[in-house]
C-alpha positions, 0 to 999 in steps of 0.5 A: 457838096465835094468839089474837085480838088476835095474829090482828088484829095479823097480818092489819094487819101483813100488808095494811101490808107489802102495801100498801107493796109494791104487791102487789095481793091481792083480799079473798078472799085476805086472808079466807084469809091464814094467821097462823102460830105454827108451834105455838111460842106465841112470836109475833110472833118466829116466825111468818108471815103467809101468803097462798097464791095457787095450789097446784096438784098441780105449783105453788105460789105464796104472799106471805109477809110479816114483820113486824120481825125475824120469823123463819119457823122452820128448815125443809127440804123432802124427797120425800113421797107418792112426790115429790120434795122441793119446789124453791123460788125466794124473790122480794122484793117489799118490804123486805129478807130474811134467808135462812139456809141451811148453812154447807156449802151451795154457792151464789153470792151477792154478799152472804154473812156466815156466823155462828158459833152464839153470834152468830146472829141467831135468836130469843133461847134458840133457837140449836139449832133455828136451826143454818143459818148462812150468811145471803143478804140479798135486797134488793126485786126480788132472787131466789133458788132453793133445791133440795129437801132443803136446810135454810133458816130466814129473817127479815125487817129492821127494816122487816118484807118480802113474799117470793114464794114460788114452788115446785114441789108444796107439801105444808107440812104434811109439811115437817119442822123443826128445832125438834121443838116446831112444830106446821105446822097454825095453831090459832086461839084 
């Protein structure tokens, strides 16, 4: 659950990150920026401040900010309501992203540490809902896609980041996560 004073600080985390970002969002989209907790009541350390722009029956297209070393909780997104899994391409617009994926999952990238479980850098207790090890760094203006199905989690650097997140069909509510404790829907105190 955010309460009200986590509410405040992650809307002026997220109209910060942005503004640095040169990212231009209407007050509208402010007003309906989600912050999350995922349901883990362990915010800022997981969490997200989103900003969905267009999510159409074929599109979606979100901001994604996080503050210092934030992490958006593992996840991975399969075929529901007779559709394919979403396809989704990250794009950093301000600061530097830690993306995660499966050690096994074959991708080409410049920069690539694979962790063991002990050293991951996850939210400290958390390492067996935190299991993809192998970490991308994106950079401002570096992209990456991601197929439907495979498992991801990521956080920000000490400077926090805005991510796009552009994807096929975005159903998130039906997204599955490894930790069984999140809650997708944000409940505001």
């Amino acid at each position: 659950m955010i309460n009200k004073a986590q509410l405040k600080t992650g809307q002026a985390t997220a109209r910060d990150l942005i503004k640095k970002s040169g990212l231009l969002v209407t007050e509208a989209e402010f007003a309906e920026m989600e912050v999350a907790d995922f349901g883990l009541n362990n915010y800022p350390t997981e969490g997200a401040q989103i900003i969905t722009f267009l999510n159409t029956e074929k599109v979606g297209y979100k901001a994604i900010c996080l503050a210092k070393r934030q992490s958006l909780p593992e996840h991975w997104h399969t075929a529901s309501l007779g559709e394919e899994g979403k396809e989704e391409s990250f794009r950093v617009v301000y600061g530097n992203l830690r993306l995660f994926v499966p050690d096994d999952h074959k991708i080409e990238w410049p920069n690539i540490k694979t962790w063991t479980p002990k050293e991951l850098p996850c939210p400290a207790g958390k390492q067996q809902f935190y299991t993809c090890n192998k970490e991308l760094k994106l950079a401002q203006a570096e992209q990456v896609t991601l197929p439907p199905g495979v498992p991801h989690w990521f956080m920000a650097d000490e400077g926090g980041c805005v991510v796009l997140s552009i994807s096929s069909w975005a159903r998130c509510a039906l997204d599955p996560f490894t930790d069984p404790n999140v809650i997708r829907e944000t409940v505001y105190e």
